[in-house]
Structures are given as structure tokens and as C-alpha cells.
C-alpha positions, 0 to 999 in steps of 0.5 A: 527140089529141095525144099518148097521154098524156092530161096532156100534151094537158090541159097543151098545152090549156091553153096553146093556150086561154091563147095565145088569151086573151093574144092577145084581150086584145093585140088589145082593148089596141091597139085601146084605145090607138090609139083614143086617138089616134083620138079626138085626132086627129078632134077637130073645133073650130069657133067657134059665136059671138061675143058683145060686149057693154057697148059705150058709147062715150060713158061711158069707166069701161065697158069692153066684153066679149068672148064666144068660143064654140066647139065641140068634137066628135069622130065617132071610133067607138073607145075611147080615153083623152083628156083635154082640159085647156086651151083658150086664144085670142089674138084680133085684131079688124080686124087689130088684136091684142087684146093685153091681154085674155085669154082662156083656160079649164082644164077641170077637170069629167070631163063635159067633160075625158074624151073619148069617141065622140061627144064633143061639148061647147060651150066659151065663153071671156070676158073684160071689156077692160082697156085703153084700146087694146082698148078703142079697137079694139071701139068703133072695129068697132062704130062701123063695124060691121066685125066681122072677127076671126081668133083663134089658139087652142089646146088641150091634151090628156092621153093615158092620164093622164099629165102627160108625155103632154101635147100642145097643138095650135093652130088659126087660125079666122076669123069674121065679125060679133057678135052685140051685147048692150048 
């Protein structure tokens, strides 16, 4: 007993059991939001596959495609609320940039935005070459099957669904060989 005057330990109760609540639901708050950048922060992106495809040297109307596939996983145990929104690549072949094909994808589907423990989505990135210079660069790596590709991508995420949250980081992967579709 706290005092001899049973409404007063009913008050002083109360406050104690209120005091232990707030404290639970301060405690599961944090681990929330530094979840959010626990799973941001052990986001994992690896290229699976590249695939070219429509190589024909000899009839110049057809121009090639590029395929990027990638994966993106996180093993974070906790909680949190991510968003990935963007991913986008500049791609050289050979050391020779690929500077006028572009590949980028804005992820508009909650499956493959929301991240979550666990997470783990396959993104694939493609384009058709539109240049004569691109172009040139592709047949030039088949004609030589010399497939060696360094890429520059990005991604871009959202904390707790706000635009002001929104944070992009960059990678640089390389990769070699393809696998051909003609």
C-alpha cells in the first residue's frame, strides 16, 4: 500500500500501469523506425543476368537489345517502412559507354515497392539500341565475343511514405559475358 487513502493508490496505479504502456509502445515506435533503416541499409543488389538479343550484323534496320537482370534482397530481421521506387543503370561494354539507350524502371506495384524481412525481388531493365554508335559497340563484342560490362546503377527509396525522405544510392557492378538470343 502506498498511502492509507485507497483513491490515491488507485490514481498512483493507474499512472504506474500508463507509465509502463507509453514505455512498450516508445520502445516497439523505435525499433520500427530504426527497422526502416535496417532494411535500407542491408539491401543487397546483384546482377543475375545479362541477355542481347537481335544481333545481325549484316542487315543494319535491326538494332540489338539489352536485358539487365538484377536482384535485390535484404535479410534484415526488423520491421520498417521502405519504399523502393526507382532503379536505373548507365551501362559501358568494353569501356565503351553506351550513352544513348536507357535503361531505367519506376516501381509502381506494392509487392515489389514495399520492402519487408525477407524481401527478395528479381528487376529486369531493357531497351532496344537506337543508335548507330551503340549499335557498332554490340556488334563489335559479339564479333569478338569479348563481354565485359561495368554499369552504374542507381535506386531510389522512400522512408515512412514521405516524398522528402526520399534517398537514391549508387552502385558499380561488373559483369561478364551474355547470354545471346538471336
Amino acid at each position: 500500500m502506498i498511502s492509507s487513502d485507497r483513491s490515491q493508490n488507485v490514481i498512483v496505479s493507474f499512472v504506474i500501469i500508463a507509465a509502463l504502456v507509453s514505455s512498450i509502445i516508445l520502445v516497439s515506435n523505435a525499433q520500427y523506425y530504426g527497422g526502416s533503416y535496417v532494411l535500407a541499409g542491408r539491401l543487397e543488389v546483384s546482377i543475375e543476368e545479362i541477355v542481347v538479343g537481335d544481333i545481325e550484323p549484316g542487315n543494319e534496320s535491326i538494332y540489338p537489345f539489352i536485358s539487365l537482370k538484377f536482384n535485390f534482397r535484404t535479410d534484415s530481421p526488423m520491421e520498417g517502412n521502405v519504399r523502393l521506387r526507382y532503379i536505373g543503370a548507365t551501362v559501358w561494354l568494353n569501356d565503351d559507354l553506351l550513352s544513348f539507350t536507357v535503361f531505367q524502371k519506376y516501381i509502381n506495384n506494392d509487392a515489389d515497392q514495399i520492402l519487408h524481412p525477407g524481401y527478395n525481388s528479381t528487376f529486369s531493365l531493357g531497351n532496344t539500341i537506337n543508335s548507330d554508335a551503340d549499335r557498332s559497340t554490340i556488334l563489335q563484342a559479339d564479333g569478338t565475343d569479348t563481354w565485359n560490362w561495368y554499369l552504374q546503377l542507381t535506386y531510389s527509396f522512400f522512408t515512412f511514405d514521405e516524398a522528402q525522405s526520399l534517398i537514391s544510392r549508387t552502385l558499380y557492378l561488373n559483369w561478364t559475358g551474355a547470354t545471346i538470343i538471336n
